[in-house]
N, C-alpha and C positions, 0 to 999 in steps of 0.2 A: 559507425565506430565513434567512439567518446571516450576520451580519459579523464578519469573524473573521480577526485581526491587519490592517487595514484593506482586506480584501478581501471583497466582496459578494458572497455564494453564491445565485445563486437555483434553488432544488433544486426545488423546483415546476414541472413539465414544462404545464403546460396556462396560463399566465399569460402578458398582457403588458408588456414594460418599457417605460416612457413618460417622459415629462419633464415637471417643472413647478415653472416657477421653478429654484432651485438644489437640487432636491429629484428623485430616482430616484422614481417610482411604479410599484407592482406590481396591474395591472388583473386579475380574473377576474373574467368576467362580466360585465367591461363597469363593474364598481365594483372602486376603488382599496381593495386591503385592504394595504396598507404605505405608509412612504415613509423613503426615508435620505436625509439630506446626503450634496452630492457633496463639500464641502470636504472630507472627512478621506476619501478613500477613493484607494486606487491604482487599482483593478482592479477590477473588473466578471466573474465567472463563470457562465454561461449555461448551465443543462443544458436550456431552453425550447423549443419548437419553434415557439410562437406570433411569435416574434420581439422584435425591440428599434426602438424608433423614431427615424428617422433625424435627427429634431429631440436625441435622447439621444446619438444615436451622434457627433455635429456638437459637442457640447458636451462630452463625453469625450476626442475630439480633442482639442478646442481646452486645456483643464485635464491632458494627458498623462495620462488615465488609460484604461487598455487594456480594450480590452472580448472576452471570449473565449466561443466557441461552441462548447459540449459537445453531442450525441447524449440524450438522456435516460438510457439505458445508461454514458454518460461518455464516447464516443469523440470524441475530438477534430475538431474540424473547420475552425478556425480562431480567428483574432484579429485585430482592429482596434485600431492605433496610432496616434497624433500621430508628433509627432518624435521620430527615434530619440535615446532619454538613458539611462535607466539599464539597459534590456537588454545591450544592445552591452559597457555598462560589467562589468555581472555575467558577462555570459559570458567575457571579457577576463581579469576575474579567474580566472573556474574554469579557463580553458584555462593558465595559468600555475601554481596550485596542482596539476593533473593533470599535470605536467612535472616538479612537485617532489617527492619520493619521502618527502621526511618530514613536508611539510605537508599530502599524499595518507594518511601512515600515522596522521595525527592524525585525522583525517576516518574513516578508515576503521574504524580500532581502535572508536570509537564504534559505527558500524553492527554490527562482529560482538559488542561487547557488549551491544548491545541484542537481538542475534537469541538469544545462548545465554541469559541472562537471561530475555528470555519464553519456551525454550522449557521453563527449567528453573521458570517459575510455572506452566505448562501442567503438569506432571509435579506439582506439588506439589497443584495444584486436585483433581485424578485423587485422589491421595491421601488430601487431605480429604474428596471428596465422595464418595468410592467405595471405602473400606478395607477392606468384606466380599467387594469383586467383583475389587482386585486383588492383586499380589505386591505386598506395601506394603515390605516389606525388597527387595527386588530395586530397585524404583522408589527410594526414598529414597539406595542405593548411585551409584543413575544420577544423582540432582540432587545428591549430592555431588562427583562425579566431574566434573558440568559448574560446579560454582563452584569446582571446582579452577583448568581452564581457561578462568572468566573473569580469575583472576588472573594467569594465563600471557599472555593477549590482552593486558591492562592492561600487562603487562610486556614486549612484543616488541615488539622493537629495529629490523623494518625487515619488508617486506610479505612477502618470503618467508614469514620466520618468520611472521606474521598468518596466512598463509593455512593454513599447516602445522595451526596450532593448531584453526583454525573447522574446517578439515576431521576430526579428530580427536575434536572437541566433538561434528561431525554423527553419526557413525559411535556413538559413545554413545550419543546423543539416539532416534536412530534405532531402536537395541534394541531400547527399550522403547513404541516404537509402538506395537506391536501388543498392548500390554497396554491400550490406549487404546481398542479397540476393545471393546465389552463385549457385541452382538448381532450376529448373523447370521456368528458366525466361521467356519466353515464355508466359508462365499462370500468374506466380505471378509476375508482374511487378507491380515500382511504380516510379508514375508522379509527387507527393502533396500528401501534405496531403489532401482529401475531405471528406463529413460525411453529413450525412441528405439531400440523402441517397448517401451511398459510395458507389464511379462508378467505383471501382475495387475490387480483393479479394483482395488484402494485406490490405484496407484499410477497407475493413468489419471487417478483423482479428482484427483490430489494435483497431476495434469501439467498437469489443464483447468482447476486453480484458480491453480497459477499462471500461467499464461497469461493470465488474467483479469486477476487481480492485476496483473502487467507490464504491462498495457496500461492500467490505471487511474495506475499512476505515473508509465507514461509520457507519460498525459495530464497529469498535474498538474505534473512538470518544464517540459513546453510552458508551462504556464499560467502560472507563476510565473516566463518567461523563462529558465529552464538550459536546455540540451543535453542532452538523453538521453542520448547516443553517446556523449559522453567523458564515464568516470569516473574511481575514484582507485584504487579498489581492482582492481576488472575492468580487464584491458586494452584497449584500443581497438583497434576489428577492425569492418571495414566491414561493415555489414548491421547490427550486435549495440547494443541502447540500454545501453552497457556501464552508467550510472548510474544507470538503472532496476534494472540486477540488484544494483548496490551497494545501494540503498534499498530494494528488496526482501525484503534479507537478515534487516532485526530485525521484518517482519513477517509473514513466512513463520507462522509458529507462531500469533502471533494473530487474523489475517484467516484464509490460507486452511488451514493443518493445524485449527485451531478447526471451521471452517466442514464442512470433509469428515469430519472425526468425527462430528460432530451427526449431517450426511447419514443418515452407516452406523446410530448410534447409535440415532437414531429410528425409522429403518427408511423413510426417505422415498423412498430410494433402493432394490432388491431385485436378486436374484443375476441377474434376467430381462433387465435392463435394461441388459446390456452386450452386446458381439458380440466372438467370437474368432477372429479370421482365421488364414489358414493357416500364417501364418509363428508362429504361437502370441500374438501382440498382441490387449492387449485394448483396445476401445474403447466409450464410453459412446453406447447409441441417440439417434436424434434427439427421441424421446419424452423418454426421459429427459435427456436436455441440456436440453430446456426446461425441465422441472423445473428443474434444475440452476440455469439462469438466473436464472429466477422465483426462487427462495429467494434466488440471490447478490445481487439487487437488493433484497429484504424484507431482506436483514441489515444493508444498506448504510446502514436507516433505523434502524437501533436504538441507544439512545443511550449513550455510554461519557462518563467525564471524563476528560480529557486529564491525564497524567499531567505535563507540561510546564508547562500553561495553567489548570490548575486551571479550566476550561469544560468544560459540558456539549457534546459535538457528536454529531453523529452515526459510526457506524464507516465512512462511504464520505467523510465527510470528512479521514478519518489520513492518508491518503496527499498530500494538499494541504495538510495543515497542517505534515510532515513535509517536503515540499518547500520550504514557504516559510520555514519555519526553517533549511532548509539555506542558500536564497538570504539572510537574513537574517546568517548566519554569513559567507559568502563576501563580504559587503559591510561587515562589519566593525561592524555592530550588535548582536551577543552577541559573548562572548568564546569559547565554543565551541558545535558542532554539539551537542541536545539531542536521545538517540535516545529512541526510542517505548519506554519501560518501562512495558509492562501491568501492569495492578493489578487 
C-alpha cells in the first residue's frame, strides 16, 4: 500500500478493503494490517481481487472520492463515482489544450525531452558500468549527439518540427543498441528498429514490452480521469490511446528498453524461446512469454526515487504517478508538466 499525491494504492493482490469509522482498513487474514484517513484522499486504486466493502464504497460516494479496479497484473476494469465534478472538468480541459497546437507543444516538448534524456543516462550507465565490454568513444559520440538534440527539442517552434527532431534523436539512439547487448549476440542481435512484424528477437522483445507498457498507461490515465485517446503530441485516430503513446515516449528507455536488455543480458531469456514463421517474423513462445510476464510483474515491485517527488515508490508505480502529474498540470496545480528524468 502507498499514498502518493493523495491517492491510495493498494498494491497487495490478496487483502480486503473495509471501513471503519472515517478510516480505509486493509484486512489480510482477517487482521487489519493498515489504516488511512479518508479526509485527505481523492481516489482509491485497487489492484485486489478480494474486494472492497460496500459500506467503504457508500462512503467514498458520498466524500467524491473515486474508487478504481485494477486486475493484479494492472488491467483496468473499472471505477466508482459520486457525482460527476472534477473528471468531466479535467477532461474539458485536455480536450481544449489537444486543439491548441502550442499549448499541445508545451506539453509535448517535455515528454520527448524526457524520453531522449533517459535514453541518453541508459547509454551513459553502459559506459560506466561496462567500459572494457563496449565502444566507449563510439557510445559517448552517440550521448553527445543526443544532448545535442535535446537542445533542438527545447527549441522547436511547433510540432512538426518536435517530431522531426525525436525521430532523428531515435535513429541515433538506436545505433548504439546493440552495443547494449553484451551476451548471447549471436541470437539477440540488433540491426533497427522494425515491428509489424519484427524480423528479429530483440525487437519482438522490445514490441511485447511495449505493449505492456501502453497498456499499464493506459490504465493509469483511466485511473486518474484523462482520455487515453486524445493527445497532444500523437494525432487522434479512432482505435489508437493516442496519450498513452505521448506518455510512453520518456519511458520507453527506462521501463521497457531497461527491462529487455536485462532479459538478453542475463540470459533469462535464450535463442530457443522464440519461433520464426514463414513470412520470416519472429515471435516470443508461450513458455517464454510467461517468463516474460513473471519478471515484468518482479520489476514493477523494485524500488526507484522519483526524480520529481523525491519518494521512494515502486517502478510499476511511474506510470500513475506520471499520469497524475499530468492531470495535475492540466488543472492548473503546477506550473508545468514534470517528465520522468531517470537517475
Amino acid at each position: 500500500m502507498r499514498q502518493l499525491l493523495n491517492v491510495l494504492f493498494i498494491t497487495k493482490p490478496e487483502v480486503y478493503i473495509g471501513l471503519n469509522g472515517e478510516n480505509i482498513t486493509i484486512k489480510e487474514d482477517n487482521t487489519i494490517i493498515a489504516r488511512y484517513p479518508l479526509h485527505n484522499l481523492e481516489e482509491v486504486v485497487c489492484f485486489s481481487n478480494m474486494g472492497v466493502s460496500p459500506a467503504l464504497m457508500e462512503k467514498c460516494v458520498e466524500q467524491n472520492i473515486s474508487v478504481c479496479f485494477l486486475t493484479p497484473t494492472g488491467r483496468f476494469r473499472g471505477r466508482v463515482i459520486g457525482e460527476t465534478r472534477g473528471n468531466v472538468l479535467l477532461r474539458k480541459k485536455q480536450y481544449r489544450v489537444s486543439d491548441d497546437e502550442n499549448e499541445s507543444l508545451q506539453i509535448s516538448r517535455n515528454f520527448i525531452l524526457g524520453k531522449v534524456y533517459n535514453e541518453k543516462w541508459q547509454l551513459e550507465r553502459y559506459i560506466r558500468q561496462y567500459p572494457l565490454r563496449l565502444s566507449v568513444e563510439d557510445m559517448k559520440k552517440v550521448s553527445e549527439r543526443l544532448s545535442e538534440y535535446m537542445g533542438e527539442i527545447e527549441a522547436s517552434e511547433n510540432l512538426e518540427q518536435l517530431r522531426g527532431f525525436e525521430g532523428m534523436a531515435q535513429m541515433v539512439y538506436f545505433s548504439s543498441f546493440d552495443h547494449m547487448i553484451l551476451n548471447q549476440k549471436e541470437a539477440f542481435y540488433f540491426h533497427g528498429r522494425n515491428k509489424r512484424p519484427p524480423e528479429d528477437r530483440v525487437n519482438s522483445l522490445l514490441s511485447f514490452a511495449y505493449t505492456l507498457l501502453a497498456n499499464d498507461i493506459t490504465t493509469a490515465l483511466e485511473t486518474v480521469g484523462l482520455d487515453p485517446y486524445v493527445g497532444f503530441m500523437h494525432q487522434d485516430r479512432p482505435g489508437r490511446a493516442s496519450l498513452a503513446n505521448d506518455l510512453i515516449e520518456e519511458l520507453r528507455a527506462p521501463i521497457a528498453n531497461r527491462f529487455v536488455l536485462s532479459l538478453i543480458n542475463r540470459k533469462q531469456l535464450k535463442e530457443d524461446d522464440f519461433e520464426i514463421n514463414d513470412n520470416k517474423s519472429v515471435y516470443i513462445n508461450d513458455s517464454a512469454r510467461r517468463t516474460f510476464i513473471s519478471e515484468w510483474q518482479k520489476g514493477k515491485q523494485e524500488k526507484l526515487t522519483h526524480p520529481y517527488l523525491d519518494e521512494k515508490i515502486p517502478w510499476g508505480l511511474v506510470p500513475y504517478t506520471q499520469a497524475l502529474l499530468l492531470a495535475r498540470y492540466l488543472r492548473g496545480d503546477i506550473d508545468q508538466y514534470p517528465p520522468f528524468f531517470w537517475k
